[in-house]
N, CA, C and O of each residue as an XYZ file, in Angstrom:
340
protein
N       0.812     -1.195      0.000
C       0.000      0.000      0.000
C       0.857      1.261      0.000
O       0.229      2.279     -0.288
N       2.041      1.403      0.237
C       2.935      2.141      0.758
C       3.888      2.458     -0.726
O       4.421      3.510     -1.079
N       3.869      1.576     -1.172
C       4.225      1.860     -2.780
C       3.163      2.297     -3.865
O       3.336      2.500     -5.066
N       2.216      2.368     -3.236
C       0.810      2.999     -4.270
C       0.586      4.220     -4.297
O       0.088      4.815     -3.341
N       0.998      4.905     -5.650
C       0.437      6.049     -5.675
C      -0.938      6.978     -5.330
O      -1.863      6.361     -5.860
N      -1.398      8.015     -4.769
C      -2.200      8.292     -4.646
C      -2.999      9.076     -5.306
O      -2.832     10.232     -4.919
N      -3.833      8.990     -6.167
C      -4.485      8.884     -7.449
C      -5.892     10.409     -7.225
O      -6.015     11.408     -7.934
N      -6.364     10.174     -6.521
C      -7.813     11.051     -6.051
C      -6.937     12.107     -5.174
O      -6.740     11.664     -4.043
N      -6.466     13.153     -5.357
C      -5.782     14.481     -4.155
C      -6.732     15.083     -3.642
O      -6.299     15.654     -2.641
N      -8.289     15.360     -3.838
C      -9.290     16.540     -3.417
C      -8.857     17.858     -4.574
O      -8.040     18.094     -5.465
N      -9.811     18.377     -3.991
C      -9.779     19.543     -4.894
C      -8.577     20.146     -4.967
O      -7.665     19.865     -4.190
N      -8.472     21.076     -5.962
C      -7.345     21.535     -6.113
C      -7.496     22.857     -6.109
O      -8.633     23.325     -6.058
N      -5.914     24.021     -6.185
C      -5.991     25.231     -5.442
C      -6.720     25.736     -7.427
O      -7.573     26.613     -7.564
N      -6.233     25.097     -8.417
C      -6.731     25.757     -9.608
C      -8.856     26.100    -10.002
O      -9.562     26.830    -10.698
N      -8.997     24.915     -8.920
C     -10.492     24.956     -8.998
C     -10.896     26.369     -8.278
O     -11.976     26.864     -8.603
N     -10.314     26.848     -7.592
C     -10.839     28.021     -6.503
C     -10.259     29.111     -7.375
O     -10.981     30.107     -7.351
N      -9.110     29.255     -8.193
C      -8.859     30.039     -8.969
C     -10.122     30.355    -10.281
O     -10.692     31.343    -10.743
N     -10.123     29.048    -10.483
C     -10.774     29.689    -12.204
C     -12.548     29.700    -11.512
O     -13.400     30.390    -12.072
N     -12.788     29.108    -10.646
C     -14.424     29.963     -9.766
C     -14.226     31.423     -9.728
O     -14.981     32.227    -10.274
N     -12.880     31.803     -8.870
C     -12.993     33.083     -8.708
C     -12.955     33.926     -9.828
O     -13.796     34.823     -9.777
N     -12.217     33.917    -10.856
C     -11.989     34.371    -11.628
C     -13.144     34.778    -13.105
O     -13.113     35.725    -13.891
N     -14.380     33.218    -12.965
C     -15.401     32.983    -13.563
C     -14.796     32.311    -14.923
O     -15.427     32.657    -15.922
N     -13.819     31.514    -15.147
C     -13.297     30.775    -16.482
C     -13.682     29.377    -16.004
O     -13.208     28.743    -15.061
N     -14.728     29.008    -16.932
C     -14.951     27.579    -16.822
C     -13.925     26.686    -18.148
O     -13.426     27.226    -19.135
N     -13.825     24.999    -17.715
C     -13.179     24.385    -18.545
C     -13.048     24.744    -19.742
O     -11.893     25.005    -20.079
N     -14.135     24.888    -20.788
C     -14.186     25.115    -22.122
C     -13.075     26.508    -22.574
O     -12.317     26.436    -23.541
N     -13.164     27.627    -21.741
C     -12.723     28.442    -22.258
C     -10.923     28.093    -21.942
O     -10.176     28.866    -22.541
N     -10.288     27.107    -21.143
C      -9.091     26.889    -21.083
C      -8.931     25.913    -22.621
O      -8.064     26.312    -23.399
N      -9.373     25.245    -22.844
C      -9.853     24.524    -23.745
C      -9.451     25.206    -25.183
O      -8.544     24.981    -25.984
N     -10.428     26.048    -25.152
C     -10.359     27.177    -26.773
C      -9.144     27.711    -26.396
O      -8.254     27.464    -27.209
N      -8.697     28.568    -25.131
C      -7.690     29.549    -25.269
C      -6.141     28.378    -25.451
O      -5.002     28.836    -25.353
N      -6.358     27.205    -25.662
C      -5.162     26.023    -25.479
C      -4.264     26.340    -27.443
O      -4.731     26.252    -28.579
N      -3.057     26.654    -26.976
C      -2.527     26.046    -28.342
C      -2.000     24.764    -28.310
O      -1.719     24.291    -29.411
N      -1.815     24.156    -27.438
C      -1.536     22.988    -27.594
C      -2.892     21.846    -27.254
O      -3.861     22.204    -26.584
N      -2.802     20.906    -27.645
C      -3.599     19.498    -27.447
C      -3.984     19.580    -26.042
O      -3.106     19.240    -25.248
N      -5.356     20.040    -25.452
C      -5.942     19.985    -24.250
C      -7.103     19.698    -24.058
O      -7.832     20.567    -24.538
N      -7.806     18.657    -23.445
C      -9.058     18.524    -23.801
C      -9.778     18.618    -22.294
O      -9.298     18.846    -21.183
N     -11.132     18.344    -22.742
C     -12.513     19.120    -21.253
C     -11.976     18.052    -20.229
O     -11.862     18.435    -19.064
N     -11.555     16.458    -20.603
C     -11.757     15.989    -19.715
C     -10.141     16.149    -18.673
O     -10.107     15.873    -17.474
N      -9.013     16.612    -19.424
C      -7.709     16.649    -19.004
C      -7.761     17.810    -18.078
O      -6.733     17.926    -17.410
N      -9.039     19.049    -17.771
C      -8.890     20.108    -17.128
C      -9.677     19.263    -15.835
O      -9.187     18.927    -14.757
N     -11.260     19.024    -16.420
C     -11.460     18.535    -14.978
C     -11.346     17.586    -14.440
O     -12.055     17.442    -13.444
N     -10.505     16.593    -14.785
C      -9.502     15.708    -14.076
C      -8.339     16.424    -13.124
O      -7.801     15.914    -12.142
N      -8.037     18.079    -13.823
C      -7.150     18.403    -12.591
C      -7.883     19.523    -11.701
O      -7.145     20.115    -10.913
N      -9.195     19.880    -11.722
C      -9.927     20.161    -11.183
C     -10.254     19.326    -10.034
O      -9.959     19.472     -8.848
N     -10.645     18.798    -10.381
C     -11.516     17.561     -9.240
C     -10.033     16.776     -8.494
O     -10.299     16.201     -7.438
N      -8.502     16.699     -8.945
C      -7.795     16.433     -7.812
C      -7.196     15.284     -8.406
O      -5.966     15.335     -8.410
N      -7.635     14.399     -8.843
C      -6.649     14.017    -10.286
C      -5.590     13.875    -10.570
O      -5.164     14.622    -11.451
N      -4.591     12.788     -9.930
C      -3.061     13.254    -10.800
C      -2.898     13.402    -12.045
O      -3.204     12.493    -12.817
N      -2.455     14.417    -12.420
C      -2.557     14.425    -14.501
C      -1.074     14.485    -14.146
O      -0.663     14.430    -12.987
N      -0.479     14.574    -14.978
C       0.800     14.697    -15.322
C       1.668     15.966    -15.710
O       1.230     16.882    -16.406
N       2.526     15.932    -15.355
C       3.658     17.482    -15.397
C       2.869     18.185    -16.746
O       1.924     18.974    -16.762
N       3.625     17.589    -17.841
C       3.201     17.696    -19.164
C       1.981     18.518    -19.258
O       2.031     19.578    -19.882
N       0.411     17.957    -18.448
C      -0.772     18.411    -18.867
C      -0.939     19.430    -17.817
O      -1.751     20.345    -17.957
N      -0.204     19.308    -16.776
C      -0.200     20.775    -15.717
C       0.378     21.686    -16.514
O      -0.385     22.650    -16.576
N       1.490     21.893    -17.253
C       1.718     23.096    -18.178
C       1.023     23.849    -19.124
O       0.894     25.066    -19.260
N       0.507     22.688    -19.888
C      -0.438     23.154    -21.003
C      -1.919     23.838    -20.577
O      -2.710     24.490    -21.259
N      -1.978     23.308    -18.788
C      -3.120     24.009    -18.580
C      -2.749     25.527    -17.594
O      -3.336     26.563    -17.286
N      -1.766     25.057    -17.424
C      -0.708     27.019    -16.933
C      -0.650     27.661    -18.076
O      -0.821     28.878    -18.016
N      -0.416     27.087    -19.308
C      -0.200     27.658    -20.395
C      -1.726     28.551    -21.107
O      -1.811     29.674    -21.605
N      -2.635     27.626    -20.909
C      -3.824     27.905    -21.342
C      -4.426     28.796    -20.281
O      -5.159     29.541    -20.931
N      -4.510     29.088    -19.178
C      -4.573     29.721    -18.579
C      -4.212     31.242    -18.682
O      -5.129     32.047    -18.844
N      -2.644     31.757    -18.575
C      -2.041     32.684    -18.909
C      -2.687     32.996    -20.146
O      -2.354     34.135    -20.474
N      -3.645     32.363    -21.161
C      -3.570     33.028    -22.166
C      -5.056     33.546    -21.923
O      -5.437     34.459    -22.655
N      -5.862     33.086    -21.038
C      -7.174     33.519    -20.569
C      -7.276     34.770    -19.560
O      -8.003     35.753    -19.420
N      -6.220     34.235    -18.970
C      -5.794     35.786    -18.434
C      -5.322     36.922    -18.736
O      -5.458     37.978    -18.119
N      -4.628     36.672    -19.914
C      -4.313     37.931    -20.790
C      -5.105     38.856    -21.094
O      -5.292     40.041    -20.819
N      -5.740     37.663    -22.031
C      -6.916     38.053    -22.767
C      -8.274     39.060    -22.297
O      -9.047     39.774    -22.935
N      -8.079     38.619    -20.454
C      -9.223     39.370    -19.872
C      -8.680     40.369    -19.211
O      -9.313     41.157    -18.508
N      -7.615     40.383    -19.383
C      -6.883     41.791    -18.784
C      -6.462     41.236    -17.528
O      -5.757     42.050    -16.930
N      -6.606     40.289    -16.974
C      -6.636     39.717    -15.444
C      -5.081     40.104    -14.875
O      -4.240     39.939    -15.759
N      -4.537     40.570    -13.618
C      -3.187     39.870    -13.361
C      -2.822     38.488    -13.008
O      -3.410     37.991    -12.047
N      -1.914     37.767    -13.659
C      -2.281     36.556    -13.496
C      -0.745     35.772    -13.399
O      -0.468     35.077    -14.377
N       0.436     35.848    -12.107
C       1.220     35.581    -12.061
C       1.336     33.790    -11.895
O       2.451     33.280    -11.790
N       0.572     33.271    -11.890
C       0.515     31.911    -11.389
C       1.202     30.833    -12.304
O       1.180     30.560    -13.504
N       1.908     30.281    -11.023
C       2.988     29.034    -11.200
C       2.000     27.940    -11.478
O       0.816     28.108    -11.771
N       2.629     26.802    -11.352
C       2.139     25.249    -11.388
C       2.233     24.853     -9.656
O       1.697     23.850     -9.185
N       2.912     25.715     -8.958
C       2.826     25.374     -7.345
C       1.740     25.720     -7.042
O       1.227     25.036     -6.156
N       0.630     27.266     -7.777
C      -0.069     27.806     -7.339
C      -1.440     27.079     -8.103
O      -2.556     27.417     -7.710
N      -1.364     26.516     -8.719
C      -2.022     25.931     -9.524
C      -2.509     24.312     -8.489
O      -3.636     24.048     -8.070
N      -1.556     23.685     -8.362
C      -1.857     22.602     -8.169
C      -1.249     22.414     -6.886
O      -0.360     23.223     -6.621
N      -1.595     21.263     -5.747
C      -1.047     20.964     -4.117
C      -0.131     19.623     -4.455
O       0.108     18.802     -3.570
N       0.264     19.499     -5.544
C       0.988     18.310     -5.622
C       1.943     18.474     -6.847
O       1.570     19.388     -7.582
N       2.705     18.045     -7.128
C       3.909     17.710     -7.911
C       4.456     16.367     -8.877
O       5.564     16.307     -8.345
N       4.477     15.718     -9.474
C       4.827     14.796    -10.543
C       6.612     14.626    -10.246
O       7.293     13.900    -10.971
């Protein structure tokens, strides 16, 4: 048991971000240049280990939603997520 990864984390700090902010999945989605899909966001919504890889692309997609809305929007992948890959 002790060698088993732990798969389900709880919510995550990005879910309380994009509430506050009012950006639901879809629009990380459209604002994505790279390959990101509905179910790869709320998989890291809901707590989800996704992987390094898909934590970027959704920092990435992010920053570009934030641009876009004028938002300030300094946020890491620490601030994003309570766990690490």
């Amino acid at each position: 048991m002790s060698d088993e990864i732990q798969r389900d984390l709880g919510s995550q700090p990005i879910n309380e971000l994009l509430k506050k902010w009012g950006i639901d999945n879809h629009e990380l989605v459209e604002a994505s240049k790279e390959q990101l899909t509905h179910k790869q966001v709320q998989k890291a919504r809901k707590g989800r280990r996704v992987t390094a890889n898909i934590q970027k692309k959704i920092l990435n997609a992010l920053k570009s939603v934030t641009e876009e809305r004028g938002l300030d929007s300094e946020a890491s992948l620490v601030d994003l997520f309570n766990y690490r890959n």
